[in-house]
VEXFIFI-246782 format. One line per 2 residues: number of its first residue (from 1); for each residue x, y, z of C-alpha. Coordinates in steps of 0.1 Angstrom, whole numbers. Layout:
NUM) X/Y/Z; ...;
//
This chain:
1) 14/27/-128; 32/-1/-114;
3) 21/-19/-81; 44/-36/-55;
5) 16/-47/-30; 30/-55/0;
7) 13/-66/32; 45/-58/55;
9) 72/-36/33; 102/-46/20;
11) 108/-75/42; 130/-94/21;
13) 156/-103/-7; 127/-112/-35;
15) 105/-83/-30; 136/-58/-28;
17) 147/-75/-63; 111/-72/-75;
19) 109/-33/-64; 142/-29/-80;
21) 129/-45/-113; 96/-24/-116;
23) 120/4/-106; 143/-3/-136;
25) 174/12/-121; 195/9/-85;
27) 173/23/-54; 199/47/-52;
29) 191/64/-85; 154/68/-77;
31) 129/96/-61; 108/85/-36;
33) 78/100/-18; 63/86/12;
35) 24/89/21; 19/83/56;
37) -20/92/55; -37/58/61;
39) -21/61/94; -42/87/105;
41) -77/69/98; -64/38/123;
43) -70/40/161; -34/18/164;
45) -17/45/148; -3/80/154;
47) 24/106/157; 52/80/168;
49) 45/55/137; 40/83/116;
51) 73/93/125; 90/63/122;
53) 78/55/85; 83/88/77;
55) 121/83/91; 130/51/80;
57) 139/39/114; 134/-1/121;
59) 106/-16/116; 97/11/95;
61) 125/13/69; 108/20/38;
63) 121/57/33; 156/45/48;
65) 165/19/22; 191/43/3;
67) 171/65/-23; 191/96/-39;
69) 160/113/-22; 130/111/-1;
71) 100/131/3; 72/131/22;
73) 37/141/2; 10/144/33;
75) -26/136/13; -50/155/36;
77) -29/188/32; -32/187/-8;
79) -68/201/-9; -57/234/11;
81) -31/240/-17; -34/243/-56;
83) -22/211/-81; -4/230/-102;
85) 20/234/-63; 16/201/-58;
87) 11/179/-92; 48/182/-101;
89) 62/168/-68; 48/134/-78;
91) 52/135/-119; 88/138/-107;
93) 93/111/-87; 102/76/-95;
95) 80/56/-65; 54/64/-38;
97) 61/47/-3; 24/39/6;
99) 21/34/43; -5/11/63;
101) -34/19/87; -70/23/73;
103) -77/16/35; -107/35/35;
105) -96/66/50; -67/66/26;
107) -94/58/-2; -111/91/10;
109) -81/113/8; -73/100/-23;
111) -102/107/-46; -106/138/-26;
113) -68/153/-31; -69/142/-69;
115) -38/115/-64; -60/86/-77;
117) -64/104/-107; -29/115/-117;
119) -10/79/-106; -36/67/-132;
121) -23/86/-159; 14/77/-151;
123) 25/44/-162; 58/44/-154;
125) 53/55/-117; 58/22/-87;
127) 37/29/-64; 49/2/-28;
129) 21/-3/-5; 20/-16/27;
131) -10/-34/43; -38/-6/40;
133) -16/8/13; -19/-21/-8;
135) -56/-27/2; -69/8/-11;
137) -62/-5/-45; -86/-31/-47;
139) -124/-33/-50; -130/-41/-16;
141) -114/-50/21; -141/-63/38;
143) -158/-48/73; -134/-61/93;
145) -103/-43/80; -128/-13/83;
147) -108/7/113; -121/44/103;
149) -155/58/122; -164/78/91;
151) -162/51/61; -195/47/44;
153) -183/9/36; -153/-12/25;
155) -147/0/-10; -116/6/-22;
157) -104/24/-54; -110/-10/-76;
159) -75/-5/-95; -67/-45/-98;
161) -99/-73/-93; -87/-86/-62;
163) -87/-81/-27; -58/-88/0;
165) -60/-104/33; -27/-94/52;
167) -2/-101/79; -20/-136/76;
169) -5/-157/113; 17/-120/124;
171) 23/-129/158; 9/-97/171;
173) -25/-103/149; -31/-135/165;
175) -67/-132/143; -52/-128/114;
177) -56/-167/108; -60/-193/78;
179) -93/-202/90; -105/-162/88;
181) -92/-155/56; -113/-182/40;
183) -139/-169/63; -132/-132/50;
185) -123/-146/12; -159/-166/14;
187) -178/-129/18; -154/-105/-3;
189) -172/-114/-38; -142/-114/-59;
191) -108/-131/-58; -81/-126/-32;
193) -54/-135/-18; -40/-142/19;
195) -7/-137/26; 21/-126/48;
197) 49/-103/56; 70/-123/35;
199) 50/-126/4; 40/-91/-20;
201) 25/-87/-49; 36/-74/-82;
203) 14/-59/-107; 20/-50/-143;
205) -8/-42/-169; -29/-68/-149;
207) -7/-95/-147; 2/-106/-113;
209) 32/-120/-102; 31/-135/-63;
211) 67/-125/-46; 72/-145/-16;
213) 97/-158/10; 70/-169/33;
215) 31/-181/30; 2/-172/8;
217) -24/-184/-7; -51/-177/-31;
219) -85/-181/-28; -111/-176/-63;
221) -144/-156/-62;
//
């Protein structure tokens, strides 16, 4: 699997071209699934952004950016139904559009629908987060990115050995400051990165490449 970890989407000229390069052919040649779930697990969330990821309409525009096809693969629903139904809709796609709102709860529905398991065994699959969809693959978030009642703690499913800090200085996160990402870097235990809706990172074998238009930075264990 290949990881495009964004904090706000495809915001930009450099992380298109870098989506387009894990891809390895035009958007419009490529199969796309969107996973709206983490959304469900965050109070700030609900049926309208659901909708409007799902959609593609602004700022949401993800599913609209011109792929031969778009699906829309709904994590919580894939218990109810068997994996030999479902396991083909993702072996044949070329990307997973990985929505925001709580990493843990997407963590949850995750290990529990099987998904974590089968992106694992598919190399050439890009999977795009966004904000909680990048978070849930590292170790850990920390408590306060912890918006779900029901998670047990802050893990994550550990894929890459870092942890992100997003929407660092959003103007509607006016806590999402410099200052409490080293806070928040200074208690996470292993390396991290802050950064914002400018900046992604790519992913490949382990080797990270920072993407950005904007403002990051790093911070060690």
């Amino acid at each position: 699997m290949k990881l495009l970890l964004t904090s706000g989407g495809i915001t930009n000229g450099s992380i298109r071209e870098a989506m387009v390069e894990l891809l390895g052919k035009p958007i419009s040649e490529c199969r796309a699934l969107c996973i709206p779930t983490a959304q469900w697990g965050h109070p700030a969330c609900g049926p309208a952004s659901v909708r409007g990821f799902v959609s593609g309409v602004s700022p949401w525009d993800m599913s609209g950016l011109g792929w031969e096809s778009v699906g829309v693969l709904e994590l919580t629903a894939l218990p109810s139904i068997s994996k030999e139904r479902w396991e083909p809709w993702v072996r044949e796609v070329d990307v997973l559009l990985v929505d925001g709102g709580d990493a843990t709860y997407l963590y949850h529905w995750m290990r529990e629908s099987g998904l974590s398991e089968l992106v694992s065994s598919l190399p050439e699959l890009v999977w795009v987060g966004v904000s909680a969809g990048s978070m849930v693959m590292t170790p850990r978030i920390g408590a306060d990115f912890v918006a779900w009642a029901s998670a047990p703690d802050d893990r994550t499913l550990g894929v890459v050995d870092f942890s992100i800090f997003p929407h660092l200085d959003h103007e509607s996160m006016p806590e999402n400051t410099l200052v409490e990402a080293e806070k928040w870097a200074a208690g996470i235990g292993v390396p991290s990165y802050a950064m914002d809706d400018q900046t992604a990172l790519k992913v490949i074998d382990g080797t990270v490449e920072v993407i950005s238009e904007g403002h990051w930075k790093a911070f060690p264990a």
